[in-house]
Each structure stands twice: as structure tokens, then as C-alpha cells.
C-alpha angles and dihedrals in degrees: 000000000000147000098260088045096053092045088050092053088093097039098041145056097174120075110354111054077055093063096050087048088053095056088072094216115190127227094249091047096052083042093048095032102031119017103041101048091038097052095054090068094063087057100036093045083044095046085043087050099046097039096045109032095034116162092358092068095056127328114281091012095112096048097057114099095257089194105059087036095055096044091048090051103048086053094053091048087052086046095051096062101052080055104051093040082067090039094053094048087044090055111035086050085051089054091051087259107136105214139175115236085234092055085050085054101049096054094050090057098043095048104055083057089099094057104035081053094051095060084077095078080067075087096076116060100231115102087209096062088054093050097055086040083052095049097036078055095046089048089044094044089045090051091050089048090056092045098045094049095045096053101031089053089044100236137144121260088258112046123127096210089058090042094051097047087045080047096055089029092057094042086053081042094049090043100048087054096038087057096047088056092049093047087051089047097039086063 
């Protein structure tokens, strides 16, 4: 899979989303080649930032145990994908979308990339900069939900069955992201 493909995967149900069905990825390989490096940028950007920028970033940011806040975190975000692996397959057989667990799978670890990417603007010691990163991540890892869900399910651009499961897949998505924040920010 290419560049282009992988930068078409939000935009686009066609082609691309085929090709990565077509790789045939197991569970253990996206765990071990996606998930787990992918998900330490989140916690190392989050303990740089907190213990660089402190209180200049944002008020009491400086004074929270980075440590203990950063390994938790990378452990709920690997548990999170095992979760919402089962969660995706769960949905999208309730909606009539008959669906691989590796499908499932694969899905759960493409569509947190924008996330786990936006943490980068963490880099750079201005809050604003990490909220429009956040929101520009939420929007990308929304589109790839839809598109995933749409093409792995097999379904046309328009159809309710594919919009509802990307609706109930993206609120347990949301959710899972909104309680990780507010387990980084309640410590």
C-alpha cells in the first residue's frame, strides 16, 4: 500500500480500503506494527510536554506525576483497541454487515492515526496549536470510521445501515477518547 492510498483511506471508500483488505493483516501484526508503536507517541509527547512547558502550557500542567499519567495511558489506549476491535465487529453484525474480526481489527487500529499523530503538535508550546491538531484528528479519524465502515461492510455512500453503525461506532469512539483526557487531566 502506498502514500497516496493511505492518504485517500478518509476520503475514500473505493480503492483503497480494498487494498488493505486485500493485505490480509492479522490481529497480532496491526497490535505489534501499528498499535503499539503508535500508541507510545500520545504518552512520551504528553510526559515532554508536561515536564518541559509546565505551567506555561496551561495552568497546573507542570505540577501532575507525568510518569504514572503517561504509562497508564499508553496501557488504556492498548486496551482500547482490543475493545473497540470487538465493539466494531459487534456493531457493524448487529446492523446486517457481515464483517471479519480482522476487518474489525483493522479498522480499530487505522482510525485512531489521526490522534495518535496529533499528538505531535505537543511539540510546539502553545495549547492552541494542540487543540486545532485535536480537532483536525477527531474530524480525520471520524472520516476513516465512516469509510471504513462503509467499504468494509460493502455498502453504498448513502445507506442508512452503514451511517448508523459509523454513528454508534464514532459516540463509543468519542467516548473512549473523551475518558482517556479526562483520566490524563483527573490525576
Amino acid at each position: 500500500m502506498t502514500i497516496m492510498q493511505m492518504l485517500r483511506l478518509p476520503f475514500s471508500g473505493d480503492g483503497a480500503w480494498a487494498e488493505l483488505q486485500r493485505m490480509d493483516l492479522s490481529i497480532p501484526f496491526l497490535a505489534w506494527v501499528v498499535v503499539v508503536p503508535m500508541s507510545f507517541l500520545p504518552p512520551v509527547l504528553l510526559y515532554y510536554a508536561g515536564t518541559h512547558y509546565g505551567d506555561s502550557f496551561l495552568t497546573g500542567f507542570g505540577d501532575k506525576e507525568w510518569r504514572f499519567i503517561t504509562t497508564i495511558l499508553f496501557l488504556a489506549e492498548l486496551l482500547t483497541f482490543f475493545v473497540m476491535g470487538w465493539l466494531i465487529h459487534a456493531v457493524l453484525e448487529a446492523h446486517r454487515m457481515s464483517v471479519e474480526y480482522r476487518d474489525a481489527y483493522t479498522l480499530a487500529a487505522i482510525a485512531p492515526l489521526p490522534l495518535w499523530l496529533a499528538s505531535l503538535a505537543l511539540l510546539v508550546p502553545v495549547l492552541a496549536v494542540s487543540v486545532v491538531a485535536v480537532f483536525a484528528g477527531m474530524f480525520l479519524s471520524c472520516a476513516l470510521v465512516y469509510q471504513g465502515v462503509r467499504s468494509l461492510g460493502r455498502r453504498s455512500a448513502h445507506d442508512v445501515e452503514a451511517m448508523s453503525a459509523t454513528y454508534t461506532v464514532m459516540a463509543a469512539s468519542l467516548l473512549a477518547w473523551g475518558i482517556l483526557m479526562a483520566m490524563v487531566w483527573a490525576f
